[in-house]
Structure formats: C-alpha cells, structure tokens
RODO-2510 file (C-alpha; in nm, 4 decimals, decimal comma):
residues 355
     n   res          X          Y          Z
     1     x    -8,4721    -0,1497     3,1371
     2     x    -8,7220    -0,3962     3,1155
     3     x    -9,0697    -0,2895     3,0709
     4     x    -9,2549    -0,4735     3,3308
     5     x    -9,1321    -0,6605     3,6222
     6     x    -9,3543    -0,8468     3,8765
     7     x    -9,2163    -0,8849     4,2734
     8     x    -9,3991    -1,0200     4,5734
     9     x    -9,5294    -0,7043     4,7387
    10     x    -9,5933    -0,9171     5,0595
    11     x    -9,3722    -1,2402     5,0612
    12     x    -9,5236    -1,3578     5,3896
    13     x    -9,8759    -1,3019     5,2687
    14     x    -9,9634    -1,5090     5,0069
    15     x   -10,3051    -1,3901     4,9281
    16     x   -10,2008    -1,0002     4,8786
    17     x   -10,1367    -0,9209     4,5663
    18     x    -9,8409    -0,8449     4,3391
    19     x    -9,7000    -0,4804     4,2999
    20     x    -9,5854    -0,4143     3,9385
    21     x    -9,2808    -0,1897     3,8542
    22     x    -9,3523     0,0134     3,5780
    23     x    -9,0852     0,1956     3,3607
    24     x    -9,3090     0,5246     3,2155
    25     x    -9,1706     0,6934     2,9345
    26     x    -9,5348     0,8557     2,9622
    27     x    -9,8047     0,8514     3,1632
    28     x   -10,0558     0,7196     2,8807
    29     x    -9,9695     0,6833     2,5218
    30     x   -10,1746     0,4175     2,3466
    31     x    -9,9031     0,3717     2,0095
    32     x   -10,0932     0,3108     1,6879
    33     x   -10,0837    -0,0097     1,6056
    34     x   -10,2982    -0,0958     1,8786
    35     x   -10,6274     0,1360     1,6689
    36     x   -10,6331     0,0884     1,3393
    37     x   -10,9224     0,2666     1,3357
    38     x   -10,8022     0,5880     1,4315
    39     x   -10,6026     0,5530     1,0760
    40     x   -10,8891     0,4597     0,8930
    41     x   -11,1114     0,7734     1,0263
    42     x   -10,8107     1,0066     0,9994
    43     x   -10,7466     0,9015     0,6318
    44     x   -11,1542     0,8955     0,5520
    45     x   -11,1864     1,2597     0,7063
    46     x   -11,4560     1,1418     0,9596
    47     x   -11,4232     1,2814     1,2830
    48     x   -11,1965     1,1068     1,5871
    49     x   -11,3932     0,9613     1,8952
    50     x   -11,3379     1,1423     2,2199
    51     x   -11,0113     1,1362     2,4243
    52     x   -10,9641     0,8121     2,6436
    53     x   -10,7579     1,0132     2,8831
    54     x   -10,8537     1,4164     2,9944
    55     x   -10,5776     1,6102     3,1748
    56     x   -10,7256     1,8990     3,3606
    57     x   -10,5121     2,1478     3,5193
    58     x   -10,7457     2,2281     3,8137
    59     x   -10,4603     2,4618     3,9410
    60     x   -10,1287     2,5640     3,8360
    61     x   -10,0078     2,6667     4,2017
    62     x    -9,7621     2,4597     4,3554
    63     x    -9,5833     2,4854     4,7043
    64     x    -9,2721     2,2723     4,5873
    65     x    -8,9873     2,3922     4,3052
    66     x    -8,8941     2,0563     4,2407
    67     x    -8,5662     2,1130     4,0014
    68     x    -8,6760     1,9072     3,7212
    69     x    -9,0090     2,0684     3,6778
    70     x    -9,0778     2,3829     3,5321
    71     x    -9,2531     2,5396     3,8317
    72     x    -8,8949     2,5550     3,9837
    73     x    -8,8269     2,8303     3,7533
    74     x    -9,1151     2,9747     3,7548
    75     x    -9,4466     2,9874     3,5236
    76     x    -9,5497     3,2015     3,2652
    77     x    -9,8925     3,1860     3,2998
    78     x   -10,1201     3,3856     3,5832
    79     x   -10,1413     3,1522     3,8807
    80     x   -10,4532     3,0574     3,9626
    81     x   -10,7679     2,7572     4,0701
    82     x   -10,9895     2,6172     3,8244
    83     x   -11,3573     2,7532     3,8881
    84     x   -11,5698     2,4628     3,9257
    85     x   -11,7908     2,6127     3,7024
    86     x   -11,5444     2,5675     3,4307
    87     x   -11,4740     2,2037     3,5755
    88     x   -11,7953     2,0728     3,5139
    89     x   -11,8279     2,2254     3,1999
    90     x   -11,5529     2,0319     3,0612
    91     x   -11,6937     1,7126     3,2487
    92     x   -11,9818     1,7390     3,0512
    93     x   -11,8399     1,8013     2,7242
    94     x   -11,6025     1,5086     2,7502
    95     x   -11,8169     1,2277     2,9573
    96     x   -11,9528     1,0323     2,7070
    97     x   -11,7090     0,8133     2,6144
    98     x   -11,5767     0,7334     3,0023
    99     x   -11,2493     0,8783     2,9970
   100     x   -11,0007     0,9001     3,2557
   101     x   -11,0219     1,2548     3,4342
   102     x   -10,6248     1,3427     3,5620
   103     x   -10,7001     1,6211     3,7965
   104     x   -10,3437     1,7238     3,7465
   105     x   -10,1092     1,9203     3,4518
   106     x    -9,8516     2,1904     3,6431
   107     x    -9,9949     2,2251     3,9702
   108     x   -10,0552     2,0428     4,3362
   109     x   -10,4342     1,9221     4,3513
   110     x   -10,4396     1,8670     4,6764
   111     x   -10,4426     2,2957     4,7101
   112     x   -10,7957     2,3108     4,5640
   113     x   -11,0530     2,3610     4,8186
   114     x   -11,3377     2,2052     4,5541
   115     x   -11,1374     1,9097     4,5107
   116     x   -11,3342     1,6254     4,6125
   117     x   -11,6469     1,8012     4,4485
   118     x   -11,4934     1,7797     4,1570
   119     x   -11,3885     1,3945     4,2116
   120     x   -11,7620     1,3321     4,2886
   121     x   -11,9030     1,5484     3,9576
   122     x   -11,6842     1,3476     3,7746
   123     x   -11,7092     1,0149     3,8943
   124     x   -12,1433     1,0580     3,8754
   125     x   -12,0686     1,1130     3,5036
   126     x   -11,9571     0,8031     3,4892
   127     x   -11,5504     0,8977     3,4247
   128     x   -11,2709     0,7646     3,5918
   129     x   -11,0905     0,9800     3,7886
   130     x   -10,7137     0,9701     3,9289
   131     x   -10,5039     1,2233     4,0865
   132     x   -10,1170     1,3248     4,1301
   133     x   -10,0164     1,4384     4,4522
   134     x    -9,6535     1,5522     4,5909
   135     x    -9,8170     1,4154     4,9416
   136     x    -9,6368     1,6937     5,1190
   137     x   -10,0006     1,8132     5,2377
   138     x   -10,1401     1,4409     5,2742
   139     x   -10,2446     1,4726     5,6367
   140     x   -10,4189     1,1965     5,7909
   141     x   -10,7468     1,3673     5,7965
   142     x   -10,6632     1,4073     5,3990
   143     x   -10,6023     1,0623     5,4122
   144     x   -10,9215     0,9842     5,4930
   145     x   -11,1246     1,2494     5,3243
   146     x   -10,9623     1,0459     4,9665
   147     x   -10,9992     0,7227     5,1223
   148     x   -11,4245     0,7722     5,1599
   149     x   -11,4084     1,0084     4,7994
   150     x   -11,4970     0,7779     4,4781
   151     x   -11,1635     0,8502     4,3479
   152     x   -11,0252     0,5372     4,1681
   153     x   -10,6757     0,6236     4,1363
   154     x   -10,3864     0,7806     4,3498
   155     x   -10,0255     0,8612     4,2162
   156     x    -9,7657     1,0198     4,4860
   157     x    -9,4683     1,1735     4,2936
   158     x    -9,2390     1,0889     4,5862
   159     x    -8,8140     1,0400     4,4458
   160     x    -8,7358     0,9283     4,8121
   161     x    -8,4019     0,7846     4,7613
   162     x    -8,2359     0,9501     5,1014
   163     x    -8,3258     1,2831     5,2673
   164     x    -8,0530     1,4878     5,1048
   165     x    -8,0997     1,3333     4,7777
   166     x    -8,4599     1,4042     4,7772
   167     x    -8,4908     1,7218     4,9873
   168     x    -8,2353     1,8211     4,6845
   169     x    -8,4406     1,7585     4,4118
   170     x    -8,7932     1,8135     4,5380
   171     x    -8,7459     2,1539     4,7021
   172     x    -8,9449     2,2683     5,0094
   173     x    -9,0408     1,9656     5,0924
   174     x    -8,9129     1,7010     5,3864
   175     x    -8,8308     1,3783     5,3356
   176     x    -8,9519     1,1959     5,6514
   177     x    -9,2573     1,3840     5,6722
   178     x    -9,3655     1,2725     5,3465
   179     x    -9,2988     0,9479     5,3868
   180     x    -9,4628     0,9002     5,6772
   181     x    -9,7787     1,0529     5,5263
   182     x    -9,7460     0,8313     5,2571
   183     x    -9,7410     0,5350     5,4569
   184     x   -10,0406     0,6306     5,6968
   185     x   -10,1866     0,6771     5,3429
   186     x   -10,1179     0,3287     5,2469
   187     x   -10,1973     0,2199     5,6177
   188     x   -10,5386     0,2853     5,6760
   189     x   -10,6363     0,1435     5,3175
   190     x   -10,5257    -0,1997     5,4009
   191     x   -10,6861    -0,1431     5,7690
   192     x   -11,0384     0,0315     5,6535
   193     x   -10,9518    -0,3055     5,3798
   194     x   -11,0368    -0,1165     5,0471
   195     x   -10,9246    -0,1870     4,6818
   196     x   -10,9605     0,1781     4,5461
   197     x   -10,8141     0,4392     4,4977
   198     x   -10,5252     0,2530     4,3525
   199     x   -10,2020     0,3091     4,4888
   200     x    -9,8733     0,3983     4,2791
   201     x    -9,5435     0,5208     4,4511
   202     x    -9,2828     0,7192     4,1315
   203     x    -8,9971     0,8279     4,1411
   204     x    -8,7865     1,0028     3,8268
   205     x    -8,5175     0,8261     3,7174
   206     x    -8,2363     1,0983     3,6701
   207     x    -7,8979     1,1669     3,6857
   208     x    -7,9407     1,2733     4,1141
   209     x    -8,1663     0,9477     4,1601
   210     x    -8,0221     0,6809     3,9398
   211     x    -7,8349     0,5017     4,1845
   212     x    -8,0525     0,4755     4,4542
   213     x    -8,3447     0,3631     4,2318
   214     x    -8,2923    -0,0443     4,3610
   215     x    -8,3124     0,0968     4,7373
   216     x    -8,6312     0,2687     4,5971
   217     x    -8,7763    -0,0446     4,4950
   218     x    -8,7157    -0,2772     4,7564
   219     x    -8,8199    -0,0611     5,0363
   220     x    -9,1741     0,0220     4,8713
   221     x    -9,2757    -0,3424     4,7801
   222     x    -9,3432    -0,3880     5,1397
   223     x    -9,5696    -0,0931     5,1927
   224     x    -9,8887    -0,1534     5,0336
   225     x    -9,8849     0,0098     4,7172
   226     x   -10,0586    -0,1451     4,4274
   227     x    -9,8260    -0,0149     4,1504
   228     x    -9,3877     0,1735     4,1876
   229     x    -9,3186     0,3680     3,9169
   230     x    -8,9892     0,4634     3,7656
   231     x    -9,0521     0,7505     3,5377
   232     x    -8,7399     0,8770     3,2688
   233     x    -8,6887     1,2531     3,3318
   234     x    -8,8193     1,4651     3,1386
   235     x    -8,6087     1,8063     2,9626
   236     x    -8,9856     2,0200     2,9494
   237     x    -8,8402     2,1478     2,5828
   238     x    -8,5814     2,3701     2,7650
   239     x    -8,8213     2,4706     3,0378
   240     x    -8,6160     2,3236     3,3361
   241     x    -8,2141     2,1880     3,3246
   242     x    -8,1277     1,8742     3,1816
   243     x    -8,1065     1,6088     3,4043
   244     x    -8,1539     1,3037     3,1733
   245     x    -7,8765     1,0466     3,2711
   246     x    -7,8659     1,0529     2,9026
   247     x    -7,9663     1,1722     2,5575
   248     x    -8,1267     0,8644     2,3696
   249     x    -8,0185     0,8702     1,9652
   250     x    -8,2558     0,9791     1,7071
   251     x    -8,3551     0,7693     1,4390
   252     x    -8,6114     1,0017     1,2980
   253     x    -9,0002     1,1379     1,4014
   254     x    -9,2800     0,9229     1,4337
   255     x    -9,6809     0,9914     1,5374
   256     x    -9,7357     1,1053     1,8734
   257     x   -10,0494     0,8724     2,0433
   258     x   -10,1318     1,1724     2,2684
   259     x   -10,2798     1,4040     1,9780
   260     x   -10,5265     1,0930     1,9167
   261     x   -10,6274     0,9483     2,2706
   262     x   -10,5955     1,2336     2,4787
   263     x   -10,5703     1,5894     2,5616
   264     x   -10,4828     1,8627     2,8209
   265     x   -10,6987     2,1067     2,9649
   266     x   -10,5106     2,4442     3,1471
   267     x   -10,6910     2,6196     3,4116
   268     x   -10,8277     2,8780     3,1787
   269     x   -10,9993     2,6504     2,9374
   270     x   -10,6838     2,6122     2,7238
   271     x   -10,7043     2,2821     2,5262
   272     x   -10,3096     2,1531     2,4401
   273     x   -10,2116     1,8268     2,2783
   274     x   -10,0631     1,6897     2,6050
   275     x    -9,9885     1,7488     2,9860
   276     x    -9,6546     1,8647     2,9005
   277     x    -9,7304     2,1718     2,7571
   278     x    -9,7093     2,3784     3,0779
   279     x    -9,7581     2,6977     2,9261
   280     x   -10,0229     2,6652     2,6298
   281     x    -9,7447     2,6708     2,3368
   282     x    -9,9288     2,4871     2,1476
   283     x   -10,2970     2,6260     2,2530
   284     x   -10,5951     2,4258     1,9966
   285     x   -10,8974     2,6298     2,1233
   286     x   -11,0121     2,7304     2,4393
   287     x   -11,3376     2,5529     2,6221
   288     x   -11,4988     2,8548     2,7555
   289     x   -11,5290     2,9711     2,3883
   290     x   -11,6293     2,6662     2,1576
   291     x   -11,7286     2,3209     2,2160
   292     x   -11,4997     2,1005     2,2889
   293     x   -11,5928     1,8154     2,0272
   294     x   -11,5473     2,1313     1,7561
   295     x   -11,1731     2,1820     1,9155
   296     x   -11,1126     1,8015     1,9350
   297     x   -11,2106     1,7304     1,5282
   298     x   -11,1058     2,0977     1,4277
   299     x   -10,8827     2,2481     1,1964
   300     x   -10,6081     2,3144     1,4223
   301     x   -10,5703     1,9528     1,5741
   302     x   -10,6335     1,7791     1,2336
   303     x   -10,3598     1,9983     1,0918
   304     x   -10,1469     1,8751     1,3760
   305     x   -10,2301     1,5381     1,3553
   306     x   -10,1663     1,5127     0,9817
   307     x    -9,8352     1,6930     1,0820
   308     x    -9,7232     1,4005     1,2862
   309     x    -9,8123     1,1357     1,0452
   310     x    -9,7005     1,3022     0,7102
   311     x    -9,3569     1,3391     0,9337
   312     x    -9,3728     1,7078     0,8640
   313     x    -9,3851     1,8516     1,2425
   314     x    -9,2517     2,2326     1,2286
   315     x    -8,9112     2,2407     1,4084
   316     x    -9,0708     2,5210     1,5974
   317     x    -9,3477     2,3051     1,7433
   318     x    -9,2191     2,2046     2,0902
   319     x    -9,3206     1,8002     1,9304
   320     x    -9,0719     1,8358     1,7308
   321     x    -8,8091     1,8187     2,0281
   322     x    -9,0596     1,5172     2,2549
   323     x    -8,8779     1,2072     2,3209
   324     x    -9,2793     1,0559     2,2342
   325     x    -9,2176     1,1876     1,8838
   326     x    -8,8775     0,9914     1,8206
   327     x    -8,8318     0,6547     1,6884
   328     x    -8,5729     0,4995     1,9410
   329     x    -8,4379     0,2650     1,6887
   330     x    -8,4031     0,1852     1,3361
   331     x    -8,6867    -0,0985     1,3724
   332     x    -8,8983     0,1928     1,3899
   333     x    -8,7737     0,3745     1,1685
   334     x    -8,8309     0,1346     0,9002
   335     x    -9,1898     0,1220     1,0586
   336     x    -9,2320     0,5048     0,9971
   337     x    -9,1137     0,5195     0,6649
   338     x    -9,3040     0,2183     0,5635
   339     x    -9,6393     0,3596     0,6711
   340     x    -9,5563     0,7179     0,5501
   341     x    -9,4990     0,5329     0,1942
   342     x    -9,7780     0,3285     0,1268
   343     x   -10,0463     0,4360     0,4242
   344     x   -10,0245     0,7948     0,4721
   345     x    -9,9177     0,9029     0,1073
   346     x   -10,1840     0,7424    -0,0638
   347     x   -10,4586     0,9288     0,1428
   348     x   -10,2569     1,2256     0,0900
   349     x   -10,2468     1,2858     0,4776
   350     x    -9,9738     1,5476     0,3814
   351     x    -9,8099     1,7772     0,6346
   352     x    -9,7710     2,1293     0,7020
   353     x   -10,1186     2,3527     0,6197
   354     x   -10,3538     2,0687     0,7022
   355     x   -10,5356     2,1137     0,3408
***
C-alpha cells in the first residue's frame, strides 16, 4: 500500500479541498530520525520534554463489542467515567508544551456526560483536542453540540463496507443508522460552513473488510470528510482473535516512538506507554499519586526506553510482540544494528535494569 494518496473529494467543486487517504499503522508515531534530540537527551541523562500526543481514557465503557477490539471479550479492569476532577488534573500537568489531548483509549467518549467540559478545559489550556467516536450515538442534536464545542478534531471508527459485513464486525451497532448520522455530521459542517473539527472517516483493514475497502473509498470522497483512513488490524497482544489478513515477517526489534512522544492515561490515573495497553500491563506510575513530569522522566520509563534502544525488550513485555517494535525489512534492520553499534553502545544506553 502506498502511504499517501490524494483524490478529488469534490470533482465538480473545484475550490473544496482534497481528502487524503491515509494508511495508519498507528495513530501517531513520530520515528526517530525525525528528533535527534530526543537521542542526544536520552544518551546525556537530561530529562525528555513532555509528550506531543496525551491519550486519556475518559471512560472505558463501551456499548459496541466490536470483534477486533478487546472490549468484545470483555475488560479486566472495573468499568467506569473519568472524574473530571482527575481530568483536569492531568490537563494541567501536561499543558505546557501544547499537546494533542485524545479523549479516547478503550472506551466510547461520546458516553461521558462531562464531555464537552472537558473539550473546553482543555482547549483554554491551550491543547489540542480530538476525539474517537463509533457515531452510533451521534444524534443530530450531538451533532451540533460538537459542531459549536472548540474541538479541533473528529475521528468516526466506522468499517462500513455493507450492512452484514459491518453489523458483523462492529457488534450492536446498525449500519444505516450510523451512516446516516455520520453524514448529517458531515452535512451541517459544510452548511453552518466551518473548517474544524476536522473530519476523518476509518475503517480497519482486515481479513472481513479487505475486499470492500475500494467501495469504502470511493463512496466517502464525496461526503465531506477532510481525511479516510485505512487502519491495519490490530492482534491487542492476544487480547481479541486474529484477524490480520496477514502476519508481516520479522526482521528484528527496533525503538518504539510512542515511549518518547506520547503516552496513555487509563481512567484511574494509570500512565502506560501507549493507547494499546487496554488493561495497564505495563502501568509507569499512576497520576493521582505523583506528578506526572516525575512518571514521564522516571525510573520506570527510562528503564523502558533504554530497553527499546539497547534492543533488550523482555519477551514478557507486551512491546516485545507490537508490530511498532518490528523492523519490517532488512533496510531497517541494518538501521537498528547500526545505531545499536556505534550510537547506543557508546553511551552505554544498555538494556534490561535501566542502571
């Protein structure tokens, strides 16, 4: 797949813009090369800047069982909402560099009845702030409460290659209903003539969707939306079946850029490296009992980060089994070994106890 393709959202129109098709392997990953400077303060033991990008799991309640996500089985953890007590906490722990504020990590946002006061405490802290939604509760008077909110980004996780196909995958949900609601959606922001939020349509390319995916495509470009995603299915580290269309080859580990740009925040404080870590395996401190910046440059993280670029991540660690920690080829393999020889060695980054 190629990695970015541009099409004419509205051929007739010539001065609407251009929707771009995305292929995600993640939702945010900035890779290495791109910030030297994270290297240079990692090897110099000074501490890392903020995260660009803040998950926060503002509930872990869903009303779908989607079969390639691990609500569909059925969480661990005590379902519950975010306090917004604890919400602006973290907002005000993690504001000043501007990050992007997901409100999303297991759960459906759109449940949270302090939802847009938590867009607006965010957004007056000068964050960005975007949002996942299934759209199976995107009324039109929803609809319009987002459109007037100050929230600069909307994602809707839709798969709607036929009604059987996607009444299939995402469970308890129904395909023209959803559409429809996605459409008004998209409707009254080209009518009421705004720019934000942003607009992205997804759907997960997997073994149930893969052939409709082209279908996908050409019937969104006409809608409206700014952005159609086609995200690679994710196996949740044996959370969920496998429904990859298949297993890429292994060519060796390589640095996640999630442990260095950005972090996930459960609904009980729980900091994790990433958004897929449903059920706090890999818990780094917790924000109701230390300050975030001391979780962010402490022992635990560092030790994980050095981990991923001394290539010794425990094969218990559920990075160990992420697609974002595998070199798809043996260009970056060579790239790996390279900077574990002559970069990471000689600051004696080493890997498993962090010392």
């Amino acid at each position: 797949m190629k990695n970015l393709l541009k099409l004419n959202m509205f051929p007739k129109q010539a001065k609407m813009a251009k929707v771009k098709v995305v292929y995600l392997r993640n939702e945010c990953g900035l890779p290495l090369r791109k910030h030297p400077q994270v290297i240079f303060q990692i090897i110099s033991g000074l501490p890392l800047n903020g995260p660009s990008n803040v998950w926060v799991d503002i509930t872990n309640e869903c009303n779908l069982r989607c079969i390639m996500c691990p609500q569909s089985k059925g969480l661990k953890r005590e379902k519950k909402m975010m306090d917004i007590d604890v919400f602006m906490k973290i907002i005000d722990q993690v504001y000043r560099e501007r990050p992007r504020i997901i409100l999303h990590v297991s759960g459906e946002p759109l449940l949270h009845k302090n939802l847009f006061e938590m867009i607006e405490y965010a957004k007056n802290r000068g964050c960005r702030v975007s949002m996942h939604t299934n759209a199976t509760l995107l009324t039109q008077e929803m609809s319009m409460r987002i459109l007037r909110s100050s929230l600069d980004f909307i994602s809707f996780s839709f798969d709607g290659c036929t009604p059987e196909i996607y009444e299939k995958v995402r469970v308890g949900a129904k395909f023209e209903q959803v559409k429809s609601q996605i459409e008004t959606f998209l409707r009254l922001r080209h009518e009421m003539k705004l720019k934000t939020p942003r607009a992205r349509i997804e759907i997960i390319h997997m073994k149930e969707t893969k052939e409709y995916i082209p279908d996908f495509i050409q019937y969104w470009r006409t809608k409206g939306a700014d952005f159609i995603s086609v995200r690679l299915v994710h196996a949740w580290f044996g959370l969920v079946d496998d429904h990859r269309v298949r297993i890429p080859r292994n060519f060796g580990h390589k640095p996640c850029g999630q442990i260095f740009f950005s972090c996930a925040i459960l609904v009980d404080g729980t900091v994790v490296p990433c958004c897929m870590d449903f059920e706090g395996r890999l818990p780094l401190g917790n924000i109701l009992r230390q300050p975030f910046r001391e979780i962010w440059n402490g022992y635990l993280y560092n030790r994980l980060r050095r981990q991923h670029l001394g290539n010794a991540i425990p094969d218990n660690s559920i990075c160990y089994n992420c697609g974002l920690t595998r070199c798809l080829s043996k260009k970056q393999r060579i790239a790996q070994w390279f900077l574990r020889q002559f970069i990471w060695s000689k600051a004696r980054i080493g890997g498993g106890d962090g010392a």
